[in-house]
PADOTI-888622 format. One record per atom (N, C-alpha, C, CB): atom name; z, x, y. Coordinates in steps of 0.05 Angstrom, whole numbers. Glycine has a CB too. Layout:
N
+----+--------+--------+--------+
!  a !     pz !     px !     py !
+----+--------+--------+--------+
! CA !      Z !      X !      Y !
...
+----+--------+--------+--------+
***
This chain:
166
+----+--------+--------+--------+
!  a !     pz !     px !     py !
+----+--------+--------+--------+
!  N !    742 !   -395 !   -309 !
! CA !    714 !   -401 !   -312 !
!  C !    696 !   -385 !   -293 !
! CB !    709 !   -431 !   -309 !
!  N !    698 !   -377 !   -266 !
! CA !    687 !   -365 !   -246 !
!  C !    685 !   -333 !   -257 !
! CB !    704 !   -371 !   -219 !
!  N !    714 !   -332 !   -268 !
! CA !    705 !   -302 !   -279 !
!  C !    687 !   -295 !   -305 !
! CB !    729 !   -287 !   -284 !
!  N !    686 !   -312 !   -313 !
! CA !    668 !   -312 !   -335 !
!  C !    638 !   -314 !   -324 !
! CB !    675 !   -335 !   -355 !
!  N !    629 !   -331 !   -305 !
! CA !    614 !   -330 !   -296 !
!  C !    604 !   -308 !   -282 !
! CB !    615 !   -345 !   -290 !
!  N !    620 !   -294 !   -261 !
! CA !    619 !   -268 !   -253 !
!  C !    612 !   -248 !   -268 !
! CB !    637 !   -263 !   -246 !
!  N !    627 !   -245 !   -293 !
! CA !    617 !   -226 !   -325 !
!  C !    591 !   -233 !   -330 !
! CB !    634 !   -235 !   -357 !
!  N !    591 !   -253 !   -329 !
! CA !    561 !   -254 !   -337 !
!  C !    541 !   -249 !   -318 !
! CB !    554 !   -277 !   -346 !
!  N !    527 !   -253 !   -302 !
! CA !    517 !   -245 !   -281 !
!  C !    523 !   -209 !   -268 !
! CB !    528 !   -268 !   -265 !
!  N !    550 !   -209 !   -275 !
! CA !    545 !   -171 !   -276 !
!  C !    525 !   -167 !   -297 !
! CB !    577 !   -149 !   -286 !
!  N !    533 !   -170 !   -315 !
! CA !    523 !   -162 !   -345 !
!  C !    489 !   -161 !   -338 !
! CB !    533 !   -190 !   -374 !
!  N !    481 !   -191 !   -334 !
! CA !    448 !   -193 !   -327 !
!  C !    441 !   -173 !   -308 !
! CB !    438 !   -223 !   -313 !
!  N !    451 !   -169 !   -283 !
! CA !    453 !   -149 !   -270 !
!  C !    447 !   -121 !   -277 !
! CB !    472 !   -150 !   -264 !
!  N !    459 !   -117 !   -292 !
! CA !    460 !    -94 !   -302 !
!  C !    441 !    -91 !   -326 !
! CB !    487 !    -89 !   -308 !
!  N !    432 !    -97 !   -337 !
! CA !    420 !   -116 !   -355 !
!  C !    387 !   -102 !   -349 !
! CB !    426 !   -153 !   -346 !
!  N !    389 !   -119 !   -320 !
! CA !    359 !   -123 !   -312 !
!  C !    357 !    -98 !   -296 !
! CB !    351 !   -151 !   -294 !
!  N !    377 !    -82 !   -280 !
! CA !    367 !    -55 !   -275 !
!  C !    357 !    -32 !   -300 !
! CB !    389 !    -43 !   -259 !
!  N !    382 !    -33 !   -311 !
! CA !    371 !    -21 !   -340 !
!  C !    338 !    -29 !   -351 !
! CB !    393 !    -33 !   -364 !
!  N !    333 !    -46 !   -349 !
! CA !    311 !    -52 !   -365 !
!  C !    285 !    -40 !   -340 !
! CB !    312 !    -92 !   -376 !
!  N !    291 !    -43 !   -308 !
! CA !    270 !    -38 !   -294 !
!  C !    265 !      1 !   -291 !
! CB !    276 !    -57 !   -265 !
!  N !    291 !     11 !   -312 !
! CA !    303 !     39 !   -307 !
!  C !    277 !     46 !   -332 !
! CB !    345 !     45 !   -314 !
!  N !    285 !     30 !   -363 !
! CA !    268 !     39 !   -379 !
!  C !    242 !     38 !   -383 !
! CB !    275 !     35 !   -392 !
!  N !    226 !     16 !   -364 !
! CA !    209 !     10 !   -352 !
!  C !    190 !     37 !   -347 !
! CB !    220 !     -5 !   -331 !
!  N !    204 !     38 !   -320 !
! CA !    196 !     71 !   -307 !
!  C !    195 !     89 !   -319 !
! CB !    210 !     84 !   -290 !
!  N !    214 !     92 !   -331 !
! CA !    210 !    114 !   -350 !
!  C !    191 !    113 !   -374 !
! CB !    234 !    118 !   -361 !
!  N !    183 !     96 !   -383 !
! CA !    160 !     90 !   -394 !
!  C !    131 !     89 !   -382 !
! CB !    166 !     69 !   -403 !
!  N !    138 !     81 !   -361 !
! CA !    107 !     81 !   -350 !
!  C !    103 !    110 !   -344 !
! CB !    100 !     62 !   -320 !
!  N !    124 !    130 !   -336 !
! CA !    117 !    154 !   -325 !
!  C !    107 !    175 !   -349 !
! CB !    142 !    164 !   -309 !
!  N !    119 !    169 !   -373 !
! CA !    106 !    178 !   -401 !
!  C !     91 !    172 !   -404 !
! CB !    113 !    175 !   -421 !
!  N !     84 !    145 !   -408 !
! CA !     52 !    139 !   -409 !
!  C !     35 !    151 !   -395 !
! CB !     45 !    116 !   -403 !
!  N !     40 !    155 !   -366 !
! CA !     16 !    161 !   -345 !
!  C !     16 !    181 !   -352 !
! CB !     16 !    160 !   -316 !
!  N !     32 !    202 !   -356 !
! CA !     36 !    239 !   -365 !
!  C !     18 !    238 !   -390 !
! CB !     74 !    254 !   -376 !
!  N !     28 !    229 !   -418 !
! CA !     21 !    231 !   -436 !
!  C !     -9 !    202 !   -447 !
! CB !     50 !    235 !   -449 !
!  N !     -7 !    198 !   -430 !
! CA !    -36 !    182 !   -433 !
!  C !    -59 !    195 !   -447 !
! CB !    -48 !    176 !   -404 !
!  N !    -65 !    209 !   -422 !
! CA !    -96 !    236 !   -423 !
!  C !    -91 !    247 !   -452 !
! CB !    -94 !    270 !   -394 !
!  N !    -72 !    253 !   -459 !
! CA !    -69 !    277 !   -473 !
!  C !    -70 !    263 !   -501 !
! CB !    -42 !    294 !   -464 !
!  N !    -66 !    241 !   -507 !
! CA !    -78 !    224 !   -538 !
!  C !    -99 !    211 !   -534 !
! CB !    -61 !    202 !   -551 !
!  N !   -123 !    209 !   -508 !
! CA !   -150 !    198 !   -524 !
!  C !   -153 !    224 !   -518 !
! CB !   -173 !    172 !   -515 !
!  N !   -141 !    248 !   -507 !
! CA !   -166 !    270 !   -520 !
!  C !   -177 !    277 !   -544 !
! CB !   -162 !    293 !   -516 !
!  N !   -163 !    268 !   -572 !
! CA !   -174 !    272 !   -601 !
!  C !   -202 !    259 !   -597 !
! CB !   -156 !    256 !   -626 !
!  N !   -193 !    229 !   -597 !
! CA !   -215 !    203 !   -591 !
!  C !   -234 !    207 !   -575 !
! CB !   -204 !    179 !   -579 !
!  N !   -236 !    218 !   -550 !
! CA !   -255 !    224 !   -538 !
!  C !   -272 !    258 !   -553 !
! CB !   -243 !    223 !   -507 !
!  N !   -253 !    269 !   -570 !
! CA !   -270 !    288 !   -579 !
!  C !   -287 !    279 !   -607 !
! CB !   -252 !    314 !   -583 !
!  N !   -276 !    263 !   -618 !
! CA !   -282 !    248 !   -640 !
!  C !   -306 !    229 !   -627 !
! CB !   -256 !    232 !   -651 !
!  N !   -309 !    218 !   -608 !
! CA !   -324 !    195 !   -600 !
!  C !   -355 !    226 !   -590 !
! CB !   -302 !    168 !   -566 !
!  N !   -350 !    241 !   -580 !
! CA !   -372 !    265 !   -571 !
!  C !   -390 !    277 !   -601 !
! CB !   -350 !    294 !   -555 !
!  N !   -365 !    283 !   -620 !
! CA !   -381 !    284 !   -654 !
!  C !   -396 !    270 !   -666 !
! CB !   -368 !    282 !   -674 !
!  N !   -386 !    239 !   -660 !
! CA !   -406 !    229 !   -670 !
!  C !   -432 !    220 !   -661 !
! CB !   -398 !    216 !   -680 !
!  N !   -425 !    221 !   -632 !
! CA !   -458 !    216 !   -609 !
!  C !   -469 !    241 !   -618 !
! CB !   -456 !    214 !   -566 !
!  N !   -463 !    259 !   -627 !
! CA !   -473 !    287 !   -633 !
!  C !   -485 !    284 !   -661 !
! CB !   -448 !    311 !   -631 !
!  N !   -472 !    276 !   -682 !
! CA !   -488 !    274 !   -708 !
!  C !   -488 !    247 !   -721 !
! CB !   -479 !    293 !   -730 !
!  N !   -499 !    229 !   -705 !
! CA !   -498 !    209 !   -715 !
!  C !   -524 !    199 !   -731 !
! CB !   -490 !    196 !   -696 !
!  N !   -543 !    227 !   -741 !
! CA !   -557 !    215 !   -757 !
!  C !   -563 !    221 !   -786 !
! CB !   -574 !    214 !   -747 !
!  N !   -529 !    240 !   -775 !
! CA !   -527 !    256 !   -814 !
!  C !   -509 !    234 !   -819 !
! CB !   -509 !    297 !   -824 !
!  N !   -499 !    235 !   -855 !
! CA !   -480 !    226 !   -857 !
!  C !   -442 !    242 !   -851 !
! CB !   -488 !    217 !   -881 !
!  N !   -432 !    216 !   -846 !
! CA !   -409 !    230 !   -824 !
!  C !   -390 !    211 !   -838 !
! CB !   -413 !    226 !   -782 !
!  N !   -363 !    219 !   -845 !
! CA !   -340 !    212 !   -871 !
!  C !   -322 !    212 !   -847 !
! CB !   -332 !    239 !   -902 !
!  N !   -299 !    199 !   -845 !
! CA !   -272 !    199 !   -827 !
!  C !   -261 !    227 !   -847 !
! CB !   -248 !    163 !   -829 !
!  N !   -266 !    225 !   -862 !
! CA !   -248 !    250 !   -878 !
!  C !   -253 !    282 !   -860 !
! CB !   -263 !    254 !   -917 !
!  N !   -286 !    284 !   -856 !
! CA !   -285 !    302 !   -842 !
!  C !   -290 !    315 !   -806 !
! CB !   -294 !    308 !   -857 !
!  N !   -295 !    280 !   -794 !
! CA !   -292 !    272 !   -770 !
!  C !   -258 !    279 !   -767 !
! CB !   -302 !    240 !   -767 !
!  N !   -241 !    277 !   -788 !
! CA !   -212 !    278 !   -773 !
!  C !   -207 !    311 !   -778 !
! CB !   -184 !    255 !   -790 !
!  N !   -218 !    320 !   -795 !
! CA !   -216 !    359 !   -792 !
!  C !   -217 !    371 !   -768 !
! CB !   -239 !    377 !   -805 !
!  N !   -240 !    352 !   -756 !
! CA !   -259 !    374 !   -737 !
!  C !   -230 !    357 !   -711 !
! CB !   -311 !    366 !   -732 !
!  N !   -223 !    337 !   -703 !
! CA !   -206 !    332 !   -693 !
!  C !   -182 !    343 !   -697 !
! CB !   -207 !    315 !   -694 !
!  N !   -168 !    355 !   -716 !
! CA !   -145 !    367 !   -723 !
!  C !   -123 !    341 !   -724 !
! CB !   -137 !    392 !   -700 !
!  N !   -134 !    317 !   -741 !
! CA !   -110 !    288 !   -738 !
!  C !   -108 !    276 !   -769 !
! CB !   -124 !    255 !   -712 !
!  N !    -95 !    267 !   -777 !
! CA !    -97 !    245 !   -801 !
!  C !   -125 !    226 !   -807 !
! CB !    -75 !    224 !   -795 !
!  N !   -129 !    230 !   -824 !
! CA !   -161 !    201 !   -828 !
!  C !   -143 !    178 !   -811 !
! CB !   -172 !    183 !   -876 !
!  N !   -120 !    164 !   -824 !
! CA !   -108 !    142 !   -811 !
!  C !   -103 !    138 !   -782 !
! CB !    -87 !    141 !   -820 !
!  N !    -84 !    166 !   -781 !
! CA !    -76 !    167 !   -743 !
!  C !   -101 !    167 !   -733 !
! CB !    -60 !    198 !   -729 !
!  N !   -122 !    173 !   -732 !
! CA !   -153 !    182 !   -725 !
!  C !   -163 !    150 !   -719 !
! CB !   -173 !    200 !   -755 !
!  N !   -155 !    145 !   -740 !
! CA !   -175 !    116 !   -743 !
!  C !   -164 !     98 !   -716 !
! CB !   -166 !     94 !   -779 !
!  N !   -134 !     97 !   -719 !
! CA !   -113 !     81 !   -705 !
!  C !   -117 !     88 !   -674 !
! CB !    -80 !     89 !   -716 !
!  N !   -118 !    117 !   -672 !
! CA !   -124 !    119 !   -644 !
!  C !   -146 !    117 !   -632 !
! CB !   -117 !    137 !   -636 !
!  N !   -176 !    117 !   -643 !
! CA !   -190 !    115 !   -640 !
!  C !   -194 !     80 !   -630 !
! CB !   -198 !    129 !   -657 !
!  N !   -186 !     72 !   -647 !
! CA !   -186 !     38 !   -637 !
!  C !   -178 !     37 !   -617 !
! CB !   -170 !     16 !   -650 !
!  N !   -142 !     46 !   -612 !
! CA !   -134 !     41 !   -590 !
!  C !   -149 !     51 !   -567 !
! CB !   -112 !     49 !   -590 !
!  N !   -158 !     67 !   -561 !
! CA !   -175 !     78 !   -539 !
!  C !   -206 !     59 !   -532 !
! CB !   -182 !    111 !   -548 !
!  N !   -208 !     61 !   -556 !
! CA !   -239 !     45 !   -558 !
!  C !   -246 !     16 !   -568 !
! CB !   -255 !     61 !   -575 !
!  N !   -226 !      6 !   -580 !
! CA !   -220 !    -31 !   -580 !
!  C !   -237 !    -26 !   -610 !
! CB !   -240 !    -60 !   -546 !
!  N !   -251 !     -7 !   -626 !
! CA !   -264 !    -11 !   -648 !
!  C !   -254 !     18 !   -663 !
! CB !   -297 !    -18 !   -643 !
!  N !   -267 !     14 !   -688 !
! CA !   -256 !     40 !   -716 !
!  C !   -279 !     64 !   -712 !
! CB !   -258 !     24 !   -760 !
!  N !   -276 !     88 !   -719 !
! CA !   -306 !    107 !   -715 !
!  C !   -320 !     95 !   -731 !
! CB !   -307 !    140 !   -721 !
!  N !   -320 !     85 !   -759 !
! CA !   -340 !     70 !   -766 !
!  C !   -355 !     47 !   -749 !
! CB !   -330 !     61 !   -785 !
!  N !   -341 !     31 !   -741 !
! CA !   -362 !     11 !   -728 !
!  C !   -368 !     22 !   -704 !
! CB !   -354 !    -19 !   -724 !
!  N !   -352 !     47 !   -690 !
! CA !   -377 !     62 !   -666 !
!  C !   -399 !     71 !   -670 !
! CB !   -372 !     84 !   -654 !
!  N !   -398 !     86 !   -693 !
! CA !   -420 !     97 !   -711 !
!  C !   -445 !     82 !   -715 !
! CB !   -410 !    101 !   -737 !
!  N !   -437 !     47 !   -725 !
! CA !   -454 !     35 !   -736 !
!  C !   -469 !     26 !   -710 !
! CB !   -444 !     15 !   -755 !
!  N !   -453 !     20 !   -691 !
! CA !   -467 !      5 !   -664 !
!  C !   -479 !     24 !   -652 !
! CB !   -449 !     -9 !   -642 !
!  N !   -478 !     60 !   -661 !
! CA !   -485 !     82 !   -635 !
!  C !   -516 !     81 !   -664 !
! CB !   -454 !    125 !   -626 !
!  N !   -515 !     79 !   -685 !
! CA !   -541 !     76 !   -696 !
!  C !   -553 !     58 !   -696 !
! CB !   -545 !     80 !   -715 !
!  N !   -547 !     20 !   -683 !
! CA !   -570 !      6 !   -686 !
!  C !   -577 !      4 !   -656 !
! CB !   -568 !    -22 !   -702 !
!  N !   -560 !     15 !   -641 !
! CA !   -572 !     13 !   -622 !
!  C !   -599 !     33 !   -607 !
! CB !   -552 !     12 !   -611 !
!  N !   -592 !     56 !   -628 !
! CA !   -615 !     81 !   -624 !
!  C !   -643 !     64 !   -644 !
! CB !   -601 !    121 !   -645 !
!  N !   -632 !     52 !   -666 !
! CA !   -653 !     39 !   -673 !
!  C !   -669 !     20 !   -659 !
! CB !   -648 !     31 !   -690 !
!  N !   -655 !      3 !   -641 !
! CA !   -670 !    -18 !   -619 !
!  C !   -680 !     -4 !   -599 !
! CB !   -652 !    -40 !   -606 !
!  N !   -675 !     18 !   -592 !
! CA !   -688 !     41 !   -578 !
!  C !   -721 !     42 !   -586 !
! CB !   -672 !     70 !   -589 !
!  N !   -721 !     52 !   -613 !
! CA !   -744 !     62 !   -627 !
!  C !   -765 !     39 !   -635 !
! CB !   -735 !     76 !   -653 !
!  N !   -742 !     21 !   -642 !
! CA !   -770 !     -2 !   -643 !
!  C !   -785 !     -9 !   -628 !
! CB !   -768 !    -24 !   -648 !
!  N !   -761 !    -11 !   -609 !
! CA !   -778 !    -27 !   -590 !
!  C !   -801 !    -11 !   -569 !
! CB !   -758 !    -43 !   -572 !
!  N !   -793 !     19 !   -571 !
! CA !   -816 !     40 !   -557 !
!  C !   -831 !     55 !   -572 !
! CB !   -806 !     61 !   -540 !
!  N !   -828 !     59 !   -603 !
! CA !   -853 !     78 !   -620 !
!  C !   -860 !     54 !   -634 !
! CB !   -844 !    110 !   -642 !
!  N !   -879 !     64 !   -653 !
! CA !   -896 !     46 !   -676 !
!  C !   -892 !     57 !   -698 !
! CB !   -927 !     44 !   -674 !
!  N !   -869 !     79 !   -697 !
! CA !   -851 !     92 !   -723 !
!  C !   -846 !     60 !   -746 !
! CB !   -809 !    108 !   -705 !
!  N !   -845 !     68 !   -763 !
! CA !   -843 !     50 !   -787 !
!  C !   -808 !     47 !   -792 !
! CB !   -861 !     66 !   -816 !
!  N !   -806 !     20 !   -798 !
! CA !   -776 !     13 !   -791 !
!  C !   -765 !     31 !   -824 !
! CB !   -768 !    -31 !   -788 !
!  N !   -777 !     41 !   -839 !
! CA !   -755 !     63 !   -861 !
!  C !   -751 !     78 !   -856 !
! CB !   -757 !     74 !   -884 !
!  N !   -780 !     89 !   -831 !
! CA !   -775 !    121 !   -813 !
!  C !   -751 !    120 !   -805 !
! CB !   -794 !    129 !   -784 !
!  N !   -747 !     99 !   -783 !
! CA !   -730 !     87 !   -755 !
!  C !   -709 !     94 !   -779 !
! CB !   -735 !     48 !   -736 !
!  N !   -698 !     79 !   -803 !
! CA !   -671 !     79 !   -817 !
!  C !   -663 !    100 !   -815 !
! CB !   -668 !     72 !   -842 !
!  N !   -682 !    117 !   -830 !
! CA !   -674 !    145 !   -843 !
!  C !   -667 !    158 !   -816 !
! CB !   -699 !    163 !   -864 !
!  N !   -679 !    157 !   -795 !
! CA !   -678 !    169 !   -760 !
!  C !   -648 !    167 !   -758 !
! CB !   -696 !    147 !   -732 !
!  N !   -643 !    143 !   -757 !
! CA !   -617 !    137 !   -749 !
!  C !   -595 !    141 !   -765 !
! CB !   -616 !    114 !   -744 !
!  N !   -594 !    154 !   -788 !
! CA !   -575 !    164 !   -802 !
!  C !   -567 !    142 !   -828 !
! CB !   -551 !    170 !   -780 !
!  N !   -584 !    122 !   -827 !
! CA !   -571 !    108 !   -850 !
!  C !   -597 !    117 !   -866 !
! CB !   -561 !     72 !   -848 !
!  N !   -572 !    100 !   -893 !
! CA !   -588 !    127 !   -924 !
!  C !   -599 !    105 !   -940 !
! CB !   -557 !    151 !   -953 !
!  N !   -591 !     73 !   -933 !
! CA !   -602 !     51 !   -948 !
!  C !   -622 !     33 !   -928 !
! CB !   -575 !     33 !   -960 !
!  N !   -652 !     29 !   -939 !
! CA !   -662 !     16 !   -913 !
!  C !   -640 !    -16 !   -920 !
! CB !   -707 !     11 !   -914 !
!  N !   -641 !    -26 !   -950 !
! CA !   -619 !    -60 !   -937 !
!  C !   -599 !    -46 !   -935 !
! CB !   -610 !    -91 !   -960 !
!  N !   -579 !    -36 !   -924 !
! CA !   -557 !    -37 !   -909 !
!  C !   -565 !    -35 !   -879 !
! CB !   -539 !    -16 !   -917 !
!  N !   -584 !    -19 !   -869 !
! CA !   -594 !    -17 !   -850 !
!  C !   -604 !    -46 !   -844 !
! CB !   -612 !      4 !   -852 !
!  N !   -621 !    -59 !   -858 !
! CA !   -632 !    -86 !   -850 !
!  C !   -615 !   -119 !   -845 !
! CB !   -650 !    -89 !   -871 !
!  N !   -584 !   -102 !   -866 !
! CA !   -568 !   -122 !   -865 !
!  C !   -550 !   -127 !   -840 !
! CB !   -554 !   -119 !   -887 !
!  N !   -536 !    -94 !   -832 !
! CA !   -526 !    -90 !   -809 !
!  C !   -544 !    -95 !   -788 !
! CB !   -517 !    -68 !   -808 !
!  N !   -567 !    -92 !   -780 !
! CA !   -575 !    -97 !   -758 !
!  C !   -584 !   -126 !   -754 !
! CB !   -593 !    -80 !   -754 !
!  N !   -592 !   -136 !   -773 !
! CA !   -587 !   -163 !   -773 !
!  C !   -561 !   -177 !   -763 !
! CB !   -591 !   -168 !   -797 !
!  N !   -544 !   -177 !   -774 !
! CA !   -515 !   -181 !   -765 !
!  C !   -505 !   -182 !   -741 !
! CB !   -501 !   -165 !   -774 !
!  N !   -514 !   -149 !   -729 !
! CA !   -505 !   -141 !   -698 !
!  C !   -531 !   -149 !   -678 !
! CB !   -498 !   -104 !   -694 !
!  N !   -551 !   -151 !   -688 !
! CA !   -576 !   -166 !   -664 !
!  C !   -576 !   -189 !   -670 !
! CB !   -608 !   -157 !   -664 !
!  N !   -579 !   -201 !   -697 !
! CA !   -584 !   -240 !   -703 !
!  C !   -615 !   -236 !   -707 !
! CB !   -574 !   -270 !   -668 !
!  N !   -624 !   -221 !   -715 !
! CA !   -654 !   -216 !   -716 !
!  C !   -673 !   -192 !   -731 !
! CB !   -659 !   -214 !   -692 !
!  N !   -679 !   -209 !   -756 !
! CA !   -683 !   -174 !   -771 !
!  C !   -698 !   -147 !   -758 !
! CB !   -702 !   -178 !   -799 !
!  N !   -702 !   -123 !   -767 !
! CA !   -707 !   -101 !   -748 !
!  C !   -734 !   -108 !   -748 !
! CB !   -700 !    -70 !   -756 !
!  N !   -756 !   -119 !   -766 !
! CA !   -784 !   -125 !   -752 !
!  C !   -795 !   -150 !   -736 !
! CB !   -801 !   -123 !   -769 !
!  N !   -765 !   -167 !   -745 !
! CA !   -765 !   -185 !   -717 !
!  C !   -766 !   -177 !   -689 !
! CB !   -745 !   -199 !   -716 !
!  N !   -743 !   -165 !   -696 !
! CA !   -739 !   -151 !   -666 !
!  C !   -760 !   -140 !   -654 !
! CB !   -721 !   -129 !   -665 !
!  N !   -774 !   -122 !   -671 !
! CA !   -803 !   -104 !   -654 !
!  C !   -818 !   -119 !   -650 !
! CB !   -820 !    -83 !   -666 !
!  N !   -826 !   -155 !   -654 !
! CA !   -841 !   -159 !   -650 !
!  C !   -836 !   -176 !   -625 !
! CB !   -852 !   -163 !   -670 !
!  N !   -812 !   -182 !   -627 !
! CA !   -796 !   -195 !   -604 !
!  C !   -797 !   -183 !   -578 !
! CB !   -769 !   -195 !   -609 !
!  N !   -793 !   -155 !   -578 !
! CA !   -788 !   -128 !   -562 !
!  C !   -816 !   -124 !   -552 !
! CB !   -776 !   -100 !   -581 !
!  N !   -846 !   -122 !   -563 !
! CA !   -862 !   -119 !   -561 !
!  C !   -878 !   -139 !   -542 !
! CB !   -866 !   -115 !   -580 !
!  N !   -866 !   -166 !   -554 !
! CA !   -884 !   -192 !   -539 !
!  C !   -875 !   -190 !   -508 !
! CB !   -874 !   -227 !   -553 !
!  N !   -852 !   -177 !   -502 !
! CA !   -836 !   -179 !   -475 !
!  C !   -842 !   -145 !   -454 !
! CB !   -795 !   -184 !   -487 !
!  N !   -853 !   -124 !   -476 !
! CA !   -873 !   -103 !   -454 !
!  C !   -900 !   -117 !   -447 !
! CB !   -883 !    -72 !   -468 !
!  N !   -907 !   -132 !   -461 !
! CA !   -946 !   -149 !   -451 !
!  C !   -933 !   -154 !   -424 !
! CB !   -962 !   -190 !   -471 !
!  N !   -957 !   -141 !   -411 !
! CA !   -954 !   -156 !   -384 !
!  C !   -955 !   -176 !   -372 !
! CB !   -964 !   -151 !   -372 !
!  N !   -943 !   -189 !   -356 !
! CA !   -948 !   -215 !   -346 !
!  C !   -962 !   -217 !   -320 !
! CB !   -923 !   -229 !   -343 !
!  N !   -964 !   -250 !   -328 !
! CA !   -984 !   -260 !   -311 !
!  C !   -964 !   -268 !   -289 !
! CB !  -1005 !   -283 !   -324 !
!  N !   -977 !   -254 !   -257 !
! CA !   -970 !   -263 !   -232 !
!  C !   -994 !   -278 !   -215 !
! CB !   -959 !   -238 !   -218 !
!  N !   -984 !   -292 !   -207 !
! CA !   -998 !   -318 !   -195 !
!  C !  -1012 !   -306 !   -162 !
! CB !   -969 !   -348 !   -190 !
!  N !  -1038 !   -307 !   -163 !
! CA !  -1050 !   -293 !   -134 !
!  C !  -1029 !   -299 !   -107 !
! CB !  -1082 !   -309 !   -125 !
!  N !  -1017 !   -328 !   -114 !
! CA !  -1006 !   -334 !    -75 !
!  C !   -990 !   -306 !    -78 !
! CB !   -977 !   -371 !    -62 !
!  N !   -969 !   -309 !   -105 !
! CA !   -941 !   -292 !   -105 !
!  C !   -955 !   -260 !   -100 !
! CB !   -920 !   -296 !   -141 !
!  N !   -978 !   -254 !   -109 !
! CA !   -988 !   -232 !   -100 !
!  C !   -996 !   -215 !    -70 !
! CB !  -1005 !   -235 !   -110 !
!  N !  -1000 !   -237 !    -59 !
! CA !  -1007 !   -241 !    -28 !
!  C !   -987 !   -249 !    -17 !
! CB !  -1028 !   -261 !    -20 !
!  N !   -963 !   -260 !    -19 !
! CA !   -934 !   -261 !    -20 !
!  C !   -921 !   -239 !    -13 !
! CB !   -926 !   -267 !    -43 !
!  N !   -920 !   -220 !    -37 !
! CA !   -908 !   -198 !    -32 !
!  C !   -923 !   -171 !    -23 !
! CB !   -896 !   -196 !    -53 !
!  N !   -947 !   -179 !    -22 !
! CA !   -967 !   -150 !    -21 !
!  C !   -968 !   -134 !    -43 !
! CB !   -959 !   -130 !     -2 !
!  N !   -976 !   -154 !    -64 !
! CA !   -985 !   -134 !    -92 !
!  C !  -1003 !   -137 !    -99 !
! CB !   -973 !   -135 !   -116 !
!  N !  -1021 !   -116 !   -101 !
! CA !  -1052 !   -114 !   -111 !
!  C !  -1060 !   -129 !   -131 !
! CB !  -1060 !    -88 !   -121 !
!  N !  -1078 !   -147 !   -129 !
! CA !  -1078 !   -165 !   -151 !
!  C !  -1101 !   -162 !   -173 !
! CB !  -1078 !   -190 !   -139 !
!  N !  -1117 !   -130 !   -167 !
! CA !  -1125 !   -118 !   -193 !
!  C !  -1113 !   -107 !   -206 !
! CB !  -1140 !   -104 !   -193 !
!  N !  -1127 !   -104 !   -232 !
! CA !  -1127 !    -77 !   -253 !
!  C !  -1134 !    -62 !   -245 !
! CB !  -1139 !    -74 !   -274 !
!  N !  -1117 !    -37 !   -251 !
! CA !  -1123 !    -10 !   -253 !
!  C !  -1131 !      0 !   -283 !
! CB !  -1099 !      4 !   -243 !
!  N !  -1146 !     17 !   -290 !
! CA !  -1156 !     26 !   -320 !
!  C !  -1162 !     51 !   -311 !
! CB !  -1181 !      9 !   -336 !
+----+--------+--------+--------+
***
């Protein structure tokens, strides 16, 4: 019975170096070969901050990368927790909450600006990703540049002029 027990406990032994062997050796591939697979993804993620207000296909986002539409897609997630499509969609409503909320551009201008080709898909998605349709938003965005009112003590408080300038 002791030697059986002994067998076994070699075995785990051995077992568990092996496993801290393949370990290492894994992490040391990874660390080597890390860099060298989000570079597609990071060249892919630079294309589309670059034309993100034409229309842009994975079909030919993965050319200009030299990868599969699929592998493309897959690694792109992995690097970035999302698909180039939904980078795409979030790198355009967010240029759109840009615009609203600083020009008086007209929200079909703002669509077409931002690369989408339908104003409701535009109105649907940004809805979705803000919780607030896009001329909600501007007016939301707008009520919050009006200046506010500071109270004279807090003025004399901090030493802030408590005129207008014009």
């Amino acid at each position: 019975m002791r030697e059986i027990i002994s067998i076994h406990h070699l075995l785990c032994n051995h077992y568990l170096q092996n496993r801290d062997i393949v370990g290492c050796i894994f992490t040391l591939f990874h660390e080597k070969f890390a860099v060298h697979y989000q570079e597609p993804a990071q060249l892919a993620r630079r294309l589309l901050d670059r034309s993100y207000t034409t229309p842009v296909t994975i079909a030919h986002l993965s050319r200009q990368v030299a990868l599969s539409p699929y592998y493309l897609i897959r690694l792109f997630r992995r690097v970035y927790k999302q698909t180039p499509h939904q980078y795409l969609i979030q790198l355009r409503i967010t240029k759109a909450k840009e615009l609203l909320s600083h020009s008086d551009v007209s929200i079909t201008e703002i669509c077409a600006e931002v690369g989408f080709e339908s104003l409701g898909s535009f109105s649907a998605l940004f809805r979705k990703s803000v919780g607030l349709s896009p001329s909600a938003y501007r007016r939301s965005s707008q009520t919050m540049r009006q200046s506010v009112y500071i109270p004279l003590c807090a003025c004399l408080q901090h030493g802030i002029d408590d005129t207008l300038k014009q």
